[in-house]
C-alpha positions as CSV (number, residue, x, y, z in Angstrom):
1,X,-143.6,-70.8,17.3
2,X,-145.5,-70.6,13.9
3,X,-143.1,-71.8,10.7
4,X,-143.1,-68.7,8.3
5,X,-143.4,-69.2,5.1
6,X,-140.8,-68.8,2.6
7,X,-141.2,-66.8,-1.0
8,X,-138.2,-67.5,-3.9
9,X,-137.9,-64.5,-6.0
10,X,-136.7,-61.3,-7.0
11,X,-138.3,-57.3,-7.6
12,X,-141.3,-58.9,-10.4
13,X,-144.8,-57.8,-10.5
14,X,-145.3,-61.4,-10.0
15,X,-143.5,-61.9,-6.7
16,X,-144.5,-58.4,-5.9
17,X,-148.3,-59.0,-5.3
18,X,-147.6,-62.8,-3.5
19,X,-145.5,-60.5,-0.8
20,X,-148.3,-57.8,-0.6
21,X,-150.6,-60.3,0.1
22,X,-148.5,-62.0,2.6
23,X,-148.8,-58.6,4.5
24,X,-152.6,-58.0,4.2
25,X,-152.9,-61.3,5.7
26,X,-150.1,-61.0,8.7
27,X,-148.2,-64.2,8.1
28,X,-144.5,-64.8,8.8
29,X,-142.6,-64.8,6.0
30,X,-139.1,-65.3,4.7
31,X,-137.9,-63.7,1.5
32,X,-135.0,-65.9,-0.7
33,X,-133.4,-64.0,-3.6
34,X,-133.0,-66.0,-6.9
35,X,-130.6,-64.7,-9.1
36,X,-132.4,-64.9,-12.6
37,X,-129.7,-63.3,-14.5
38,X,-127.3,-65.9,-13.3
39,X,-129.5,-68.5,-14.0
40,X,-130.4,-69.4,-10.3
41,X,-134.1,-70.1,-11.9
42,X,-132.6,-73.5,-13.6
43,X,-130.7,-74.8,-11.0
44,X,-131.3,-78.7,-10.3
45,X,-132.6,-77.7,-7.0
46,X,-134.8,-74.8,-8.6
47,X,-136.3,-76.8,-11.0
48,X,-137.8,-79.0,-8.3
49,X,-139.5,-76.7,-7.3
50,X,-140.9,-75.3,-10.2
51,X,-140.0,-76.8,-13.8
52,X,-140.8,-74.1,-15.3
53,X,-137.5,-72.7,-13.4
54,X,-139.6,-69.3,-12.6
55,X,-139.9,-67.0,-10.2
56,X,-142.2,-67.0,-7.5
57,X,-142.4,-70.0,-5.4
58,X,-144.3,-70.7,-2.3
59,X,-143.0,-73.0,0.5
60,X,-145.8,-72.6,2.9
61,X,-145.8,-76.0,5.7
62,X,-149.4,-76.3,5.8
63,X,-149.4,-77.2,2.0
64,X,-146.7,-79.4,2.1
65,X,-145.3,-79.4,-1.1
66,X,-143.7,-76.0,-3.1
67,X,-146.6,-73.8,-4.8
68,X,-145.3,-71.7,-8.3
69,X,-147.3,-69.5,-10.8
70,X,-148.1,-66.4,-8.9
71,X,-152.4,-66.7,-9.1
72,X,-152.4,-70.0,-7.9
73,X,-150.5,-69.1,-4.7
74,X,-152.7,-66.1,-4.3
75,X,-155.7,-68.1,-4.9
76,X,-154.4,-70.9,-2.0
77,X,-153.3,-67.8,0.6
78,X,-156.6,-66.8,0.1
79,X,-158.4,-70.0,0.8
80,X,-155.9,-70.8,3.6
81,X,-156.8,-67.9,5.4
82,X,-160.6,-67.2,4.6
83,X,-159.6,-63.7,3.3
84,X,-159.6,-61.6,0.0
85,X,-161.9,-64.0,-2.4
86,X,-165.6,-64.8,-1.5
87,X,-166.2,-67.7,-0.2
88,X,-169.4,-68.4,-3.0
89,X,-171.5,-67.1,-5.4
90,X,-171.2,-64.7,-8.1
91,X,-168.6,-62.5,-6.3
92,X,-166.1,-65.3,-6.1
93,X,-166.2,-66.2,-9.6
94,X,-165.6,-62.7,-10.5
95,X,-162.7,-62.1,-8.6
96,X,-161.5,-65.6,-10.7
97,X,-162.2,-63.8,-13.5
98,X,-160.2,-60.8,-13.2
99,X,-157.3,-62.9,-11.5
100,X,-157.4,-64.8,-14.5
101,X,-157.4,-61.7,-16.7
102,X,-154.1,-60.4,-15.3
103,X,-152.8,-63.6,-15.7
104,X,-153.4,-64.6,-19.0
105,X,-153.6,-60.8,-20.4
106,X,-152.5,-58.0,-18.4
107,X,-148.8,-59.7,-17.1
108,X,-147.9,-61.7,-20.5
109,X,-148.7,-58.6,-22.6
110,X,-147.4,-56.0,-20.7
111,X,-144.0,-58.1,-20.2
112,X,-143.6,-58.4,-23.5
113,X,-144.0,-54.5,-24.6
114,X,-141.5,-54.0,-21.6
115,X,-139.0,-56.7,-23.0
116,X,-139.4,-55.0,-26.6
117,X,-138.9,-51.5,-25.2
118,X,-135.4,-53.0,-23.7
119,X,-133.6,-53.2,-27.1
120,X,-132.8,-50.4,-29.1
121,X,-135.0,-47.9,-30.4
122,X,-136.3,-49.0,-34.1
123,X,-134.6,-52.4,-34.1
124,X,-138.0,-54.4,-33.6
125,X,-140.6,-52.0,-34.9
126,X,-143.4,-54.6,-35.1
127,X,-143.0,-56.1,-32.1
128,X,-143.2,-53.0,-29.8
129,X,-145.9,-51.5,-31.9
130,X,-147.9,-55.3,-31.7
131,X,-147.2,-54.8,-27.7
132,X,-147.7,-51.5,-27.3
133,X,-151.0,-51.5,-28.7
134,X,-152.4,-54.4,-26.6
135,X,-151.4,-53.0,-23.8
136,X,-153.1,-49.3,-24.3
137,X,-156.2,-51.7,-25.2
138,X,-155.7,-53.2,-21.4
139,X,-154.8,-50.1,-19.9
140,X,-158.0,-48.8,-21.8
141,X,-160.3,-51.5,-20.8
142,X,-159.1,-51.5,-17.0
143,X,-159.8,-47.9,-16.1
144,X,-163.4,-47.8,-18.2
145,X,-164.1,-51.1,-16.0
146,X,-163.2,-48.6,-12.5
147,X,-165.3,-45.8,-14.3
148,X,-168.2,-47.6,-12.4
149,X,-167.3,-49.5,-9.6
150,X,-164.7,-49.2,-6.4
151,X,-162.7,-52.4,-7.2
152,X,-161.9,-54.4,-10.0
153,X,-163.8,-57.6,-9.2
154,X,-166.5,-58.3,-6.6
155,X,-167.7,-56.0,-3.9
156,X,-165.1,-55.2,-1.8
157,X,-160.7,-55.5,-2.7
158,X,-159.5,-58.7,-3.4
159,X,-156.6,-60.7,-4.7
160,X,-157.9,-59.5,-8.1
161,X,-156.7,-56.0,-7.2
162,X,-153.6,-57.5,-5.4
163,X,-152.7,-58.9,-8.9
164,X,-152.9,-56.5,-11.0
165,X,-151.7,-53.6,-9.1
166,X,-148.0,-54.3,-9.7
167,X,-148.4,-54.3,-12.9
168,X,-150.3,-51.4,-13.3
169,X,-147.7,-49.1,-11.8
170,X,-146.0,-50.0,-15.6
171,X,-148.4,-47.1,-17.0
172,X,-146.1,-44.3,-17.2
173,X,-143.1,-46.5,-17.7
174,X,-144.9,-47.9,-21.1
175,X,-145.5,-44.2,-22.1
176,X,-148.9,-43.4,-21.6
177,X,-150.9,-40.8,-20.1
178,X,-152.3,-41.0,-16.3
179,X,-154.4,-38.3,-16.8
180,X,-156.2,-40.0,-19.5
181,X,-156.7,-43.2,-17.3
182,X,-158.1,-41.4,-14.3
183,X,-160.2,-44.3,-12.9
184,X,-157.1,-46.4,-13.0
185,X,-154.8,-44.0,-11.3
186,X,-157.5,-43.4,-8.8
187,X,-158.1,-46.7,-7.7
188,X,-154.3,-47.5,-7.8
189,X,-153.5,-44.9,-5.4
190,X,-156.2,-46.5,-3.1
191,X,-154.0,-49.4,-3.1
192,X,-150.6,-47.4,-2.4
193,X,-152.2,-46.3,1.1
194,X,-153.0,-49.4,2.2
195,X,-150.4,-50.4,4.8
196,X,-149.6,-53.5,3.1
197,X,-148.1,-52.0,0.2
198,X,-145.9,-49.6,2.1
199,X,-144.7,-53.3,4.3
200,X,-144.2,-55.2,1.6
201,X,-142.1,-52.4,-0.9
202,X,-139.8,-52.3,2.1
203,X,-139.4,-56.0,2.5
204,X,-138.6,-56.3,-1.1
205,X,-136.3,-53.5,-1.1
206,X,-134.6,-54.9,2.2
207,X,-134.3,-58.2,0.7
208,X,-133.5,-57.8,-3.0
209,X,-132.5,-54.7,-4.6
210,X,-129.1,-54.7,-3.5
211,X,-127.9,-58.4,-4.7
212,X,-130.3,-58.2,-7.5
213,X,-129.2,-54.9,-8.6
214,X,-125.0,-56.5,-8.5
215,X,-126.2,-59.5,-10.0
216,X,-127.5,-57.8,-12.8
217,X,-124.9,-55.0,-13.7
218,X,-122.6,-58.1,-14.0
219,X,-124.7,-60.3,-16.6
220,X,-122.3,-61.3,-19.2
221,X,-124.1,-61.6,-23.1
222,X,-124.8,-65.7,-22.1
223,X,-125.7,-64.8,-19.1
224,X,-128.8,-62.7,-20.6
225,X,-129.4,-64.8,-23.8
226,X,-130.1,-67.3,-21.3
227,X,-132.4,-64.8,-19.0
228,X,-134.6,-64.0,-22.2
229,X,-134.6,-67.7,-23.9
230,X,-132.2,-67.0,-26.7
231,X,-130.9,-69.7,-28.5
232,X,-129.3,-70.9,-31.5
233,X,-132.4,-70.9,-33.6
234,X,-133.7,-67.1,-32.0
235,X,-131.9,-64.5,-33.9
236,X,-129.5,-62.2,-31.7
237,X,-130.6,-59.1,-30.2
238,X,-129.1,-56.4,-27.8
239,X,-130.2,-56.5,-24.5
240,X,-127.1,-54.7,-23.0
241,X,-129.3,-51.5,-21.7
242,X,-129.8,-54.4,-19.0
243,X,-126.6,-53.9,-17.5
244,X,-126.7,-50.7,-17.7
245,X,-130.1,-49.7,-15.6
């Protein structure tokens, strides 16, 4: 009997598009919550895993070791299984490309406009006007890319579209307009039909809302200065409409 694989996480973008890729490839997997609020993340046992005490990580037997950061596991599922990156040439690099985009661009930005739009209105004007603009310049650049071509990297779908398409169901949450990204919307909803998406939403669903949900509602102040790296020298800020979501 084959050994599934087991994926630590929670509801992320990042954990999201490691389980849909899980199901466009067909492997066995296992789902483990980590309670982030609670500070499951920096847990002895955790942080052996992944020192940066972040959410996902891979324990896949035929690697061996645990696998963290979200576009390296994508990038090793694909390898292992011959599917979703070229093997060579151009097209592979591409798909590199983009991956690396979401990675280094699209997720870091776009977390940080939603973390800004989590305290309340006005109290960090610059901040969610810094964020907010870079990410209607990604939005921006992402559907005049699609204008042209099927898929964001490459020839055919690939773990470049699997990575970004989490994150680009943040659109309407971040307060722009689908109907003036039409390329984007269009080519996300190609995505949505896909089978996989549909399995993996109700794995995550199955698997986390609930207990991530309770775990949440109960986050005492510490609990979330810790969550969002607050310290001593980080001035205070409200993050209570946490709690309350």
């Amino acid at each position: 009997m084959t050994q599934p694989l087991v994926v630590y996480g929670m509801q992320s973008p990042n954990v999201r598009k490691v389980v849909i890729m899980l199901e466009e490839l067909g492997l066995p997997y296992e789902l483990r919550h980590v309670a982030v609020f609670k500070g499951e993340q920096f847990t002895p046992e955790f942080l052996e895993m992944n020192p940066l005490g972040k959410v996902p990580v891979l324990l896949d037997p035929q690697l061996g070791q645990p696998l963290a950061e979200s576009g390296a596991i994508l990038f090793w599922l694909a390898e292992r299984s011959g599917a979703l990156l070229p093997a060579a040439g151009p097209d592979r690099y591409e798909v590199m490309q983009w991956l690396m985009v979401q990675m280094a661009n699209v997720g870091p930005l776009f977390g940080q406009l939603n973390h800004f739009q989590l305290l309340p209105a006005d109290s960090e004007p610059y901040g969610l006007g810094r964020y907010a603009a870079q990410a209607e310049k990604l939005y921006r650049l992402l559907d005049e890319r699609l204008a042209t071509r099927e898929w964001i990297a490459g020839e055919a779908y690939s773990i470049a579209d699997i990575a970004t398409q989490p994150w680009a169901h943040y659109l309407e949450r971040h307060g722009f307009d689908p109907a003036a990204h039409p390329n984007l919307l269009r080519w996300r909803n190609a995505i949505d039909a896909r089978p996989a998406i549909a399995a993996a939403n109700q794995r995550i669903s199955e698997a986390f809302d609930d207990v991530a949900t309770r775990t949440r509602r109960a986050a005492t102040k510490t609990d979330l200065d810790r969550f969002f790296g607050r310290t001593e020298t980080v001035p205070d800020a409200d993050y209570s409409s946490v709690v309350r979501a």
